[in-house]
Steps between C-alpha positions, in 0.01 A plus 500: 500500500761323283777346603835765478791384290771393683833589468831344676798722469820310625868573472840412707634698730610795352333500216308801537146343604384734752522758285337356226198444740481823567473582089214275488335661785534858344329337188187435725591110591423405831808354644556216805864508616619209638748625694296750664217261595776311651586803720141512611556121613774576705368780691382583827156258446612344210387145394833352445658663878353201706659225306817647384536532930380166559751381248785724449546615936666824514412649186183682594567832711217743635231253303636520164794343315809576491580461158886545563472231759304260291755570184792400707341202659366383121786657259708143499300334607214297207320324700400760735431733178278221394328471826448887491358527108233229630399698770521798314407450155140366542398825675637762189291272297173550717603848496483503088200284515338783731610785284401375201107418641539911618666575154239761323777562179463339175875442547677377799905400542638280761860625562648120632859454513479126454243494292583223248680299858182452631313420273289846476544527128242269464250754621606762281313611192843618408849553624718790447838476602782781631852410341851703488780415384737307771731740592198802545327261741858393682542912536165567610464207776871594608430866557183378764644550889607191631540314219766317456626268153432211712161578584445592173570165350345313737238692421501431166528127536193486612315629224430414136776601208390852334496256140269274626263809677542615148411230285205423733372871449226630310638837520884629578572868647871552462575787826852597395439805283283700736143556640413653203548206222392269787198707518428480133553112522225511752261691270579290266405149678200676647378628136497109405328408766226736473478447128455096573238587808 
């Protein structure tokens, strides 16, 4: 069987990414959520629980993580956030790799919040980006329980400008105007890429 065409939806926080997953997986796109595979890593059994103990101590309750724990022991802290994406990071992308060998769609979408941070654009076939304007996504992220404007920025520091996201993209779905004309912006990129497969 071919090889699906891979798609790599990013976005800040905010921007309304999660949903637009979900749009491409009502279209018939297999989708891999990042975050979610993530959540599988730090449950009970997970593959990251051993190491995040070993190196965070304290953080790991019952045999999983504690993600509050481990977000206030890495929130100021960069070089333990460092320390944690290296532990972390290469097992999401091992979990990609292994969805894409199960991946029976023509079309599949890796929903990666730092996509273009780590370097995963480059395994794209194309890159679709969720964008809003600033003060949607300040509204949205705000409106989340225990968020605070601090956390928010920092945050925000950490990931790549919504203009450069942009520029970068091969396709742009603007989430401030509803599900619906984000849902036709989804048809839209998906119509192209059919037409080009």
């Amino acid at each position: 069987m071919a090889r699906p065409y891979v798609i790599g939806l990013t976005g800040g926080i905010g921007m309304g990414k999660s949903e637009t997953a979900k749009l491409f997986a009502t279209e018939g796109v297999a989708v891999h959520d990042s975050d979610a595979a993530i959540a599988r890593l730090y449950g009970k059994g997970g593959a990251a629980v051993e190491a995040i103990a070993e190196v965070f101590p304290g953080t790991v309750k019952e045999d999983a993580v504690d993600r509050a724990a481990l977000s206030a022991r890495v929130v100021s802290d960069p070089a333990a956030l460092t320390r944690l994406e290296q532990l972390v990071h290469p097992l999401v992308a091992q979990a990609r790799q292994d969805f894409l060998k199960k991946a029976t769609a023509p079309i599949i979408l890796f929903d990666i919040p730092l996509l273009f941070e780590i370097g995963a654009d480059r395994e794209m076939d194309a890159v679709v980006v969720a964008s809003a304007p600033e003060q949607v996504r300040r509204a949205r992220v705000l409106a989340r329980p225990g968020m605070t404007a601090e956390k928010f920025e920092s945050l925000k520091a950490r990931q790549m400008d919504d203009t450069s996201k942009r520029q970068q993209a091969h396709y742009v779905v603007m989430t401030d105007k509803g599900l619906e004309h984000a849902r036709e912006q989804v048809k839209m990129i998906l119509a192209d890429i059919r037409n080009k497969l």
